[in-house]
DRENMIKOL-820070 format. One line per 4 residues: number of its first residue (from 1); their letters; for each residue x, y, z of N, C-alpha, C. Coordinates in Angstrom, 3 decimals. Layout:
BEGIN
NUM = A = X Y Z X Y Z X Y Z; ...
***
This chain:
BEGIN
1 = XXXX = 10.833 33.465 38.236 9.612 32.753 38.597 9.953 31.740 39.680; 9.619 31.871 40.687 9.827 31.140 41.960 8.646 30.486 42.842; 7.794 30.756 42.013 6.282 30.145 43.097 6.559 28.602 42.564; 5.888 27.637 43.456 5.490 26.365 43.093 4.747 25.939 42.271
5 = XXXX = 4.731 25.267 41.512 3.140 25.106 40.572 2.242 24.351 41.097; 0.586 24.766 40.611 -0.376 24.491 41.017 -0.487 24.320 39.534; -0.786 22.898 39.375 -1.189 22.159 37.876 -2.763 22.338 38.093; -3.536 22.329 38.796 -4.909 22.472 38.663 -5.603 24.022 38.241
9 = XXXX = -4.797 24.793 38.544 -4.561 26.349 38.006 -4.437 26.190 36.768; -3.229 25.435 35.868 -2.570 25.546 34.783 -3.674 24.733 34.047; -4.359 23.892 34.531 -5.771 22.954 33.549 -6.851 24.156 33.318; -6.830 25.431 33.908 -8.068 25.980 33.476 -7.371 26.728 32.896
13 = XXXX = -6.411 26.827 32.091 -6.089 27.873 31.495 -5.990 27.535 29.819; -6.405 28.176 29.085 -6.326 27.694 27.550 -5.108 28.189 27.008; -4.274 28.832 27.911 -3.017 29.427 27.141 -2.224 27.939 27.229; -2.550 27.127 28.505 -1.666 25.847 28.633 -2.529 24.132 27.778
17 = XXXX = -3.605 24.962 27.281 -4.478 23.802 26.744 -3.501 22.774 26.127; -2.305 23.234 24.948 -1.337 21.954 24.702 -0.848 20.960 25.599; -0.132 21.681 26.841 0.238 20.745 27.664 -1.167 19.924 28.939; -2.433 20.296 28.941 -2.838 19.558 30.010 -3.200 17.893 30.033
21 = XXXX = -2.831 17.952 28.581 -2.420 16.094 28.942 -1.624 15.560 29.267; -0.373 16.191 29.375 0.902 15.896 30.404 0.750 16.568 32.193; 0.110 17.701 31.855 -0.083 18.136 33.378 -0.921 17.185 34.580; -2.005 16.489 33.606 -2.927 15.760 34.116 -2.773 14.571 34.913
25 = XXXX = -1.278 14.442 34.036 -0.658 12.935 34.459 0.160 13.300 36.053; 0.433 14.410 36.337 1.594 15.365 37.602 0.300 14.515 38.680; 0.555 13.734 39.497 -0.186 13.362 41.117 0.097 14.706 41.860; 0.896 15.493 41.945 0.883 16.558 43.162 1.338 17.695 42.788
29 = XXXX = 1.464 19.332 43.449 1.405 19.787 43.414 2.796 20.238 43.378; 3.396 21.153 42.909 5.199 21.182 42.950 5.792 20.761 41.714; 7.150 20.784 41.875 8.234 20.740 40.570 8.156 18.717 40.496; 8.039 18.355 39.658 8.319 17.085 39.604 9.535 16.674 39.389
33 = XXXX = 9.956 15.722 39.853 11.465 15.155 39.754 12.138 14.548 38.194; 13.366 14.395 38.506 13.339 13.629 37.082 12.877 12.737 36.889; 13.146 11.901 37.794 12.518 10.305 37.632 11.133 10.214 37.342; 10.417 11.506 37.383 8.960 11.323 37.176 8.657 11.987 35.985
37 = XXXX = 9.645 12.438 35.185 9.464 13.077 33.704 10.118 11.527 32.967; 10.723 11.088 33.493 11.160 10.159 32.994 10.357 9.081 32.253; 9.731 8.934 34.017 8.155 7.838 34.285 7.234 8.614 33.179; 7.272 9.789 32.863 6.238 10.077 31.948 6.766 9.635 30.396
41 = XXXX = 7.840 9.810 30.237 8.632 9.667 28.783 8.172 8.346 28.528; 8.107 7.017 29.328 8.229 5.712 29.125 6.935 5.212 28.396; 5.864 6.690 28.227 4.976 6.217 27.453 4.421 5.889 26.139; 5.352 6.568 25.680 5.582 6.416 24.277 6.948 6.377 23.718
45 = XXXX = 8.287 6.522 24.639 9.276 6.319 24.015 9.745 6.993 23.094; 9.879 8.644 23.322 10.228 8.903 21.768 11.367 8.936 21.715; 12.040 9.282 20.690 13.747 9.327 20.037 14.218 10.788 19.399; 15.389 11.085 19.816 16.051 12.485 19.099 16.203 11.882 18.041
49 = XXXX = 16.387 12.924 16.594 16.637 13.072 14.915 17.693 11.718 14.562; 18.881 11.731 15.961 19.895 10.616 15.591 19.592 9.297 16.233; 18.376 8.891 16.408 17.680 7.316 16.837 17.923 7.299 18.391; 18.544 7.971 19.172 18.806 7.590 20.777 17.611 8.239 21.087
53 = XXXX = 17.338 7.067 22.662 15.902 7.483 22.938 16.326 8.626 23.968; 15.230 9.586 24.098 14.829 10.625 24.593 15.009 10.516 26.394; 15.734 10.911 26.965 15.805 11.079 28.594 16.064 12.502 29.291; 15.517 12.645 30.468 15.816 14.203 31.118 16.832 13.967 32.528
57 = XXXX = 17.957 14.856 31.884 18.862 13.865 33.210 19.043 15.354 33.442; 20.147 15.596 34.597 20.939 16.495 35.127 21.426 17.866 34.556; 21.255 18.909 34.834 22.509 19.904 34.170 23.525 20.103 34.837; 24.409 19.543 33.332 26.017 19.553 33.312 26.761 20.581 34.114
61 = XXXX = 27.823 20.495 34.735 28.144 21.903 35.198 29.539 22.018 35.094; 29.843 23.683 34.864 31.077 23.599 34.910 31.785 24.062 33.235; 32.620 24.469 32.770 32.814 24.141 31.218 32.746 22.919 30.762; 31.727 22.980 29.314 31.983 21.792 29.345 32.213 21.269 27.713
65 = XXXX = 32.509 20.235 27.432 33.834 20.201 26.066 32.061 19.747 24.957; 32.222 19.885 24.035 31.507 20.346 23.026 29.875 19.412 22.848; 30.519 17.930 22.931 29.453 16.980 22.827 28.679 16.878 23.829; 28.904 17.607 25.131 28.108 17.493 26.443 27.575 19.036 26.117
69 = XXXX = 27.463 19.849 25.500 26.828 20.727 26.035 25.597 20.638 25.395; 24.446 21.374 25.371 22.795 21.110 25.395 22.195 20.497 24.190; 22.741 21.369 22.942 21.771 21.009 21.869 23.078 19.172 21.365; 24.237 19.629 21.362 25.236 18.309 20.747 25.069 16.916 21.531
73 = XXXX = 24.758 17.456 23.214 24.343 16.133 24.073 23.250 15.716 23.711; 21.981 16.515 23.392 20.984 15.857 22.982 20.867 15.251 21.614; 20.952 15.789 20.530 21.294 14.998 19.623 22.123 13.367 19.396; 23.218 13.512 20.475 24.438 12.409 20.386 23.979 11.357 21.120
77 = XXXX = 22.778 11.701 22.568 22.795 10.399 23.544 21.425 10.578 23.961; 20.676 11.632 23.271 18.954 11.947 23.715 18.252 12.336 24.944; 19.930 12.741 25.724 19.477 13.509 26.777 19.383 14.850 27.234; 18.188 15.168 27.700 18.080 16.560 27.401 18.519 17.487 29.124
81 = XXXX = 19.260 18.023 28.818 19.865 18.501 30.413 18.670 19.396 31.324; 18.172 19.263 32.309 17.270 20.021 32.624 17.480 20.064 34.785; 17.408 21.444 34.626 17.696 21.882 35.750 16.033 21.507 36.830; 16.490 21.409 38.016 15.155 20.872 38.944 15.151 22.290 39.705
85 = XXXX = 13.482 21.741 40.074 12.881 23.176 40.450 13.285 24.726 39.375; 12.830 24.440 38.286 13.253 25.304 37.476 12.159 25.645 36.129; 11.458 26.586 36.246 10.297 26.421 35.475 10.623 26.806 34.220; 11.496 26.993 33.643 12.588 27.271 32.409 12.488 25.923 31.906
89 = XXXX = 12.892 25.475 32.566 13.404 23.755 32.106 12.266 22.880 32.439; 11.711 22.747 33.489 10.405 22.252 33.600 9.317 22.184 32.186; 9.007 23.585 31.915 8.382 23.577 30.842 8.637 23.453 29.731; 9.887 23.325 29.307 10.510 22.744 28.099 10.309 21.219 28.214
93 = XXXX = 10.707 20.475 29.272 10.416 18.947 29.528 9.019 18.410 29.197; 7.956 19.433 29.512 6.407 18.871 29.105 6.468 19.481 27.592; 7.134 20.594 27.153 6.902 20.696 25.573 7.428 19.297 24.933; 9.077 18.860 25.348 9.195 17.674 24.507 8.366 16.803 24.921
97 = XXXX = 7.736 16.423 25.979 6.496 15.222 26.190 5.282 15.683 25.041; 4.959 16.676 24.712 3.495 16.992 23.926 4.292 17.152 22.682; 5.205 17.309 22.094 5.786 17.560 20.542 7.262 16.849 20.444; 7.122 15.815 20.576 8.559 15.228 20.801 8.827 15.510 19.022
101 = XXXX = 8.546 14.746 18.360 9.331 14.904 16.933 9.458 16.176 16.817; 8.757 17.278 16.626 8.957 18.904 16.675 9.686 19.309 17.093; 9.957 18.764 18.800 11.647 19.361 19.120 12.524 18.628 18.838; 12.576 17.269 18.370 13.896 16.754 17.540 14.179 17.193 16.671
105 = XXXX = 13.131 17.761 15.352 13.712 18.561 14.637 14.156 19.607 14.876; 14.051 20.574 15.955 14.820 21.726 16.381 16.399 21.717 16.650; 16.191 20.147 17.514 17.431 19.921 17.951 18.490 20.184 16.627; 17.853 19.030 15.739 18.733 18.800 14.867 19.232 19.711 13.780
109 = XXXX = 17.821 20.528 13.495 18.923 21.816 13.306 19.926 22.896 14.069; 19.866 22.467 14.935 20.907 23.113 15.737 22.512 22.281 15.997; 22.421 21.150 15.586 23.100 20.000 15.540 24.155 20.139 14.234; 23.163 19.770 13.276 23.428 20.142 11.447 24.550 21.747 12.098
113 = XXXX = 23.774 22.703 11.874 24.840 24.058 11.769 25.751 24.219 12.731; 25.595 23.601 14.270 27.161 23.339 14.646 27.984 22.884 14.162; 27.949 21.781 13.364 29.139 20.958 13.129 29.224 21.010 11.738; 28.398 21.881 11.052 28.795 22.097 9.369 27.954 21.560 8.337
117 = XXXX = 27.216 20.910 8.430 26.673 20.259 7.604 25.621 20.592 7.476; 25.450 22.006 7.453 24.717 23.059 6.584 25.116 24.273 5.983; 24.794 24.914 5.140 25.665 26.081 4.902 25.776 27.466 6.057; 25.540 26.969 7.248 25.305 27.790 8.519 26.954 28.109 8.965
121 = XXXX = 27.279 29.003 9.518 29.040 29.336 9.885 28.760 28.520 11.119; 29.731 27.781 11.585 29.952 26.933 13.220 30.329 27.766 14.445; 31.027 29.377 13.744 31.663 30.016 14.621 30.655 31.033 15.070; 29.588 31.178 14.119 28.329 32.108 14.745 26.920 31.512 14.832
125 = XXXX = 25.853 32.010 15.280 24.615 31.130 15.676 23.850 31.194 13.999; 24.003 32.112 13.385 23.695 32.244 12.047 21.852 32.010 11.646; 21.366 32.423 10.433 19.784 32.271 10.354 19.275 31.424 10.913; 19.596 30.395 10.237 18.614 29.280 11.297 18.066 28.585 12.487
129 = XXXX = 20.025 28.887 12.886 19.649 28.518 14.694 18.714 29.686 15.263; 18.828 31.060 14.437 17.955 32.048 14.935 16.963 31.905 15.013; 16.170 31.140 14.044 14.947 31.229 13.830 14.436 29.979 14.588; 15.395 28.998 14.397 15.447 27.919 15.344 14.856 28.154 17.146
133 = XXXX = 15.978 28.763 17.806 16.104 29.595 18.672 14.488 30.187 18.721; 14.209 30.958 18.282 13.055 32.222 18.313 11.988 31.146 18.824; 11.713 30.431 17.866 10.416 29.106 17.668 10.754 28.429 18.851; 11.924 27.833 19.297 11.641 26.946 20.519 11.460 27.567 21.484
137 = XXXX = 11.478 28.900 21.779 11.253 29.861 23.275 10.121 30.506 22.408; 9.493 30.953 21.860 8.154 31.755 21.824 7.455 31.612 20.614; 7.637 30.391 20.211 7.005 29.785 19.136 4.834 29.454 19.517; 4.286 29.849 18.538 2.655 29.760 18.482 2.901 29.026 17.006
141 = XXXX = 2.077 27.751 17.127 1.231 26.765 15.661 0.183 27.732 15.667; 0.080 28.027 14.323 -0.897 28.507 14.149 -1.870 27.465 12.875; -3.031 26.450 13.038 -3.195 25.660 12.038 -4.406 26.815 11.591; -4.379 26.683 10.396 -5.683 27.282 9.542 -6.024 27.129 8.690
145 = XXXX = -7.383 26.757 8.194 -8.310 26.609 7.197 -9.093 27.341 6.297; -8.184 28.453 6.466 -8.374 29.734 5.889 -7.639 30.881 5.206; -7.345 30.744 3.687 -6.259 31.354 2.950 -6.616 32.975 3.506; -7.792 33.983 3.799 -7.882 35.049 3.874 -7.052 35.231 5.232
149 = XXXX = -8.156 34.462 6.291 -7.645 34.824 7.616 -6.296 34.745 8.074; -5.501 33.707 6.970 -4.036 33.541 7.694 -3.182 35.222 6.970; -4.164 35.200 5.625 -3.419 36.838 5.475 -3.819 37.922 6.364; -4.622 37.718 6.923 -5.234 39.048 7.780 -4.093 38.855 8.643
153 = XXXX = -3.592 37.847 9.496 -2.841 37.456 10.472 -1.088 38.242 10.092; -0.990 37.618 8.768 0.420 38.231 8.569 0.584 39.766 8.137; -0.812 40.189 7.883 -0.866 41.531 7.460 -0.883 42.118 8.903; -0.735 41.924 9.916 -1.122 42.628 11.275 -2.287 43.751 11.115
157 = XXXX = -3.441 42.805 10.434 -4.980 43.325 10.388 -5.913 43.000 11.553; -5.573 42.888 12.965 -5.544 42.825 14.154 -7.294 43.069 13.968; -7.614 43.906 14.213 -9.204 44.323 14.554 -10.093 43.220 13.261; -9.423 43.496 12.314 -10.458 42.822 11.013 -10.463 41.356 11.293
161 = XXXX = -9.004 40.623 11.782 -9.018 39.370 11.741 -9.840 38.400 13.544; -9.709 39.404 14.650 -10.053 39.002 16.083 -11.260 39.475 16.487; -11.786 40.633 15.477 -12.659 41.379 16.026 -13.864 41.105 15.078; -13.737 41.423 13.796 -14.897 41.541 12.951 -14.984 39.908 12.095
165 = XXXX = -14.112 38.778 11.743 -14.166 38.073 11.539 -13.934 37.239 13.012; -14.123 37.361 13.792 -14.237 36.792 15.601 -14.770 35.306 15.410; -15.566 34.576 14.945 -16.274 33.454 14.655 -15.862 32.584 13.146; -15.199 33.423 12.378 -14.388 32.637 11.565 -13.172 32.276 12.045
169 = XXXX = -12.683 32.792 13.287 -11.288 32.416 13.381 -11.631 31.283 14.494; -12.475 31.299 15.377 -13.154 30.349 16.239 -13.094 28.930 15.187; -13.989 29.265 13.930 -14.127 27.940 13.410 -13.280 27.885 12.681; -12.298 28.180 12.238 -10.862 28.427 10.838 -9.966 28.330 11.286
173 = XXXX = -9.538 28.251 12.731 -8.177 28.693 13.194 -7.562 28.339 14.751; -6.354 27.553 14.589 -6.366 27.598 16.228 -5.210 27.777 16.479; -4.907 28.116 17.690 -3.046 28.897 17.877 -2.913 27.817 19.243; -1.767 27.418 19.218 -1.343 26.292 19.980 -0.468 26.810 20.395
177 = XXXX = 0.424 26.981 21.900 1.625 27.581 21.948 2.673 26.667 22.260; 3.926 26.814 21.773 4.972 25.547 21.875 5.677 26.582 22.424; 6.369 27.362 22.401 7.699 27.848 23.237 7.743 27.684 24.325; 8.683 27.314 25.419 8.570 27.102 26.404 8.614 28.705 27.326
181 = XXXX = 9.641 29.302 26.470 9.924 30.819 27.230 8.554 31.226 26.891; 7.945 31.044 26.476 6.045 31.934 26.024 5.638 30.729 27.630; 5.538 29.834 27.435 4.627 29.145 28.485 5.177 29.786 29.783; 6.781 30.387 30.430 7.088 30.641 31.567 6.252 31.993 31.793
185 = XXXX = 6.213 33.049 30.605 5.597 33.731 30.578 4.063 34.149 30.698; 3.588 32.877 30.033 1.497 32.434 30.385 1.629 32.272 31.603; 2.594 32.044 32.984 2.240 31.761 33.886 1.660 33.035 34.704; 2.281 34.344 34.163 1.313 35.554 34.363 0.977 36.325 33.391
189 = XXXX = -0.263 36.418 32.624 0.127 37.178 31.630 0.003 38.314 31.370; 0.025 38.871 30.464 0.483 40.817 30.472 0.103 41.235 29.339; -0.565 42.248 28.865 -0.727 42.335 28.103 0.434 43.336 27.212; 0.476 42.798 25.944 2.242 43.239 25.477 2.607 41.429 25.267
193 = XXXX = 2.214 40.559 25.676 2.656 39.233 25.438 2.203 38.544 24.346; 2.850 38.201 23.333 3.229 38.248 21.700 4.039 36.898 21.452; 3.441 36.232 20.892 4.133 35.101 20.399 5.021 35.507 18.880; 5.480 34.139 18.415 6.265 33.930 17.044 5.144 32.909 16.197
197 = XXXX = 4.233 33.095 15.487 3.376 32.149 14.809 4.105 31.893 13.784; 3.940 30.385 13.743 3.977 29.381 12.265 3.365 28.967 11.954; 2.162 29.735 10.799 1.257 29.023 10.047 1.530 28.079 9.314; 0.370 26.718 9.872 0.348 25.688 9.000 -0.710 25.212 8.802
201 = XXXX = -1.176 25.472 7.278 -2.442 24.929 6.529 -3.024 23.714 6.974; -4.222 23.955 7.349 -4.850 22.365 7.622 -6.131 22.412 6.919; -6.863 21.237 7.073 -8.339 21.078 6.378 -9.341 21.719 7.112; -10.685 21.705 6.777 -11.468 21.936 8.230 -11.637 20.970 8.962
205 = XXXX = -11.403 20.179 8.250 -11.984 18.609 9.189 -11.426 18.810 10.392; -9.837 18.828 10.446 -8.838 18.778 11.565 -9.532 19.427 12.605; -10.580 20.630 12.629 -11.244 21.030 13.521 -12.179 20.166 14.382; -12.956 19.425 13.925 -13.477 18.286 14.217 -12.875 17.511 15.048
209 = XXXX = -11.581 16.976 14.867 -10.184 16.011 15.761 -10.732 16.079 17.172; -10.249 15.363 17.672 -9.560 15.255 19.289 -8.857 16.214 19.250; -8.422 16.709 21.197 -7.329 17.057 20.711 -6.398 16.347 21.075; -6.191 15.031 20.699 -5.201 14.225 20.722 -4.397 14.299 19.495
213 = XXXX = -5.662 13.989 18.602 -5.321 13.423 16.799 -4.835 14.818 16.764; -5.219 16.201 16.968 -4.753 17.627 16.789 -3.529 17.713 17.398; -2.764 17.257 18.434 -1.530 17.495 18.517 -0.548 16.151 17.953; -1.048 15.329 18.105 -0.239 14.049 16.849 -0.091 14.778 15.410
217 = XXXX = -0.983 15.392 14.951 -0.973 15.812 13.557 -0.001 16.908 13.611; -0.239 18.045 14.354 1.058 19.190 14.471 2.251 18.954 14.969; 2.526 17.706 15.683 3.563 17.374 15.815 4.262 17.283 14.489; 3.695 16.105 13.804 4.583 15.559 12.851 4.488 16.598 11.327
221 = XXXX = 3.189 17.372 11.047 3.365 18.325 10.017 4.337 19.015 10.651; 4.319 20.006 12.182 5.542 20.735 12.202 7.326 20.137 12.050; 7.502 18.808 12.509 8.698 18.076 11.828 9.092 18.263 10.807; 7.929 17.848 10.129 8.231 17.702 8.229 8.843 19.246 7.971
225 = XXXX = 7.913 20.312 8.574 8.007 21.607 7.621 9.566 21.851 8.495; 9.725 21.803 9.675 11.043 22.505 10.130 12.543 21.737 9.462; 11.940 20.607 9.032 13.116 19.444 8.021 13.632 20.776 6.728; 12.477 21.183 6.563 13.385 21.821 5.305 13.096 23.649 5.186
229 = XXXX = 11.855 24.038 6.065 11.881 25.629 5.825 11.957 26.103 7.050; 11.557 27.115 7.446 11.507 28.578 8.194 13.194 28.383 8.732; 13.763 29.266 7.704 14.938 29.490 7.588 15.575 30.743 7.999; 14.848 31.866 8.173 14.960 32.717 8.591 13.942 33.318 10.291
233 = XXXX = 13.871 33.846 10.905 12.734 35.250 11.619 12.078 35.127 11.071; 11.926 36.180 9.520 11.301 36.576 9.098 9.835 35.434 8.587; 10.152 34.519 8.700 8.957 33.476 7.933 8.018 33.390 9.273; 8.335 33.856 10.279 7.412 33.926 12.012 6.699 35.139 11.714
237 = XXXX = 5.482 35.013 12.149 4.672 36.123 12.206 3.814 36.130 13.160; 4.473 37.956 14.084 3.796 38.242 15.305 2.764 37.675 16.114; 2.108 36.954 17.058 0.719 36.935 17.252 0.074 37.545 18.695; -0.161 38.667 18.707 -0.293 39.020 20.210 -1.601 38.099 20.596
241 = XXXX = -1.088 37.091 21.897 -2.074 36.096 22.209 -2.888 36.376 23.113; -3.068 37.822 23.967 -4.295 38.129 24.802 -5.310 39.223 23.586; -5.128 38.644 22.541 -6.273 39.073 21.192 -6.707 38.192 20.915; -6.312 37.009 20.711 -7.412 35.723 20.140 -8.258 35.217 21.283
245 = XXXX = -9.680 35.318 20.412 -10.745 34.947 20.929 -10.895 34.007 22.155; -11.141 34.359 22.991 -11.744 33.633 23.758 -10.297 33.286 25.246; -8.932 33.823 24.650 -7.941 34.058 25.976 -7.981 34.634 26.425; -8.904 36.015 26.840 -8.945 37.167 27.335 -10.441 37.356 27.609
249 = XXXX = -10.171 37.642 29.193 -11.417 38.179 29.231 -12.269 39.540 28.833; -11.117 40.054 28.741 -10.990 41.749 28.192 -11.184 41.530 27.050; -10.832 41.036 25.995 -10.833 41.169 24.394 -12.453 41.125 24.272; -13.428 40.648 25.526 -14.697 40.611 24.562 -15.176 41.752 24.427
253 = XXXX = -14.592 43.072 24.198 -15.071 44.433 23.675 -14.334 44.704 22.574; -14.760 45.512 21.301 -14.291 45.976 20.428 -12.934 47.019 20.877; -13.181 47.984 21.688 -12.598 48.958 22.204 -11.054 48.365 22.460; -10.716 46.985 22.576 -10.163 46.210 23.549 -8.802 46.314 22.209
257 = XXXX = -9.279 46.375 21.013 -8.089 46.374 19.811 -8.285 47.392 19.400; -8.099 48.545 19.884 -7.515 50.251 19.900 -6.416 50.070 20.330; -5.947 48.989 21.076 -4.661 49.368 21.875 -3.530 49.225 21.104; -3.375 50.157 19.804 -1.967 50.018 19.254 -0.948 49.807 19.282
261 = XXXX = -0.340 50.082 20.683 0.571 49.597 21.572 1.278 47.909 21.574; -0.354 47.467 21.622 -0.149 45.932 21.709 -0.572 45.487 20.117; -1.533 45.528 19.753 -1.873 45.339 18.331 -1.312 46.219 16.820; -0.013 46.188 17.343 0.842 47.092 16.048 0.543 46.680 15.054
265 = XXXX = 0.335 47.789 13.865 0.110 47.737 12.322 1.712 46.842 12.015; 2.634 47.121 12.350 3.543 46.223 11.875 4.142 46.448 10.275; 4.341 45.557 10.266 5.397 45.593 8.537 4.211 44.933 7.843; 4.289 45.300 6.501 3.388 44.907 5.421 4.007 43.751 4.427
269 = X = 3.328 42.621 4.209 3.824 41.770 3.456 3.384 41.860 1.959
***
């Protein structure tokens, strides 16, 4: 991905709806510097899992000895290495601006099973960093207010849950995307483009919210829950995101979830 960004492009898009309160803040058009992710960090100040505050400096180069490399530097000194002009890293920098506690807890499980102090091996990436891993590149929140619809979702009941319940999932359900490798990917999308959902139960009220109070709240429920579960892949469930309502201009035909291809029956829970 080598084009420049056009943030006024990325505001009409609902695949980027999480981030356009950080985009909003970008004055111009192009890769922003560090000093200006920085200038954005200073607004709330957040902190990695081990209390150091949060900064986007340089990538390291070169081999480099254990505590400098990505996930151990950030944890140890809260800086997160990020390459310029680089929409890899770019968009990971506005995910930690919109979910800072969410990716401290990522960090920190990746932190914990390097150095042992989980039952994770140090010498291999093992379940968790996997699942770890999976969620921070193509991770979808999925909040819902709806015990059926979130089973339709894990049942890969595709037509019943986007198509024929279409207006319960409007009012029951909303998919937020956090991965950054999913956001490099929204920058064109394709159909075949499939997130990792983590359902997390909410009220209906939460529908009602801002979406301010709506990403303050998934921030810190997703913290809590990554503190102690989705321990494996397997607790992620598929979400092909040019099927939910209203991201596609194509999905507004029935015909549109025939495409088995993209809407696989999948594994049965």
């Amino acid at each position: 991905m080598n084009h420049l960004p056009r943030w006024d492009a990325l505001l009409q898009s609902k695949l980027f709806a999480p981030l356009h309160p950080v985009i909003g803040t970008i004055e111009q058009d192009g890769f922003p510097l560090l000093a200006d992710l920085n200038r954005m960090l200073a607004v709330h100040q957040p902190s990695v899992a081990s209390g150091r505050k949060l900064s986007f400096v340089a990538q390291g180069a070169g081999r480099l000895a254990f505590e400098s490399q990505y996930e151990p530097r950030c944890y140890l000194t809260g800086e997160v290495q990020t390459r310029q002009e680089n929409w890899h890293d770019l968009l990971n920098a506005l995910v930690w601006l919109t979910y800072p506690n969410a990716k401290a807890a990522i960090n920190a499980r990746h932190f914990q099973a390097l150095t042992g102090l989980t039952d994770e091996s140090t010498s291999q990436r093992g379940a968790v960093r996997d699942a770890s891993t999976l969620f921070d590149e193509s991770g979808v929140i999925v909040a819902c207010a709806d015990e059926e619809l979130a089973g339709l979702l894990q049942n890969f009941r595709w037509h019943e849950l986007f198509w024929q319940r279409r207006q319960a999932v409007r009012e029951r359900m909303g998919f937020y995307i956090f991965g950054h490798g999913l956001y490099e990917k929204a920058l064109q999308p394709y159909i075949g483009m499939t997130g990792q959902g983590l359902l997390l139960p909410v009220t209906q009220e939460f529908f009602s919210w801002t979406a301010e109070q709506q990403r303050a709240h998934l921030d810190c429920r997703l913290a809590d829950f990554l503190a102690g579960s989705c321990r494996t892949t397997r607790e992620l469930s598929p979400v092909p995101l040019l099927g939910i309502p209203g991201w596609s201009a194509d999905n507004e035909s029935e015909s549109y979830y025939d495409n088995t291809a993209y809407f696989r029956p999948g594994r049965q829970r």
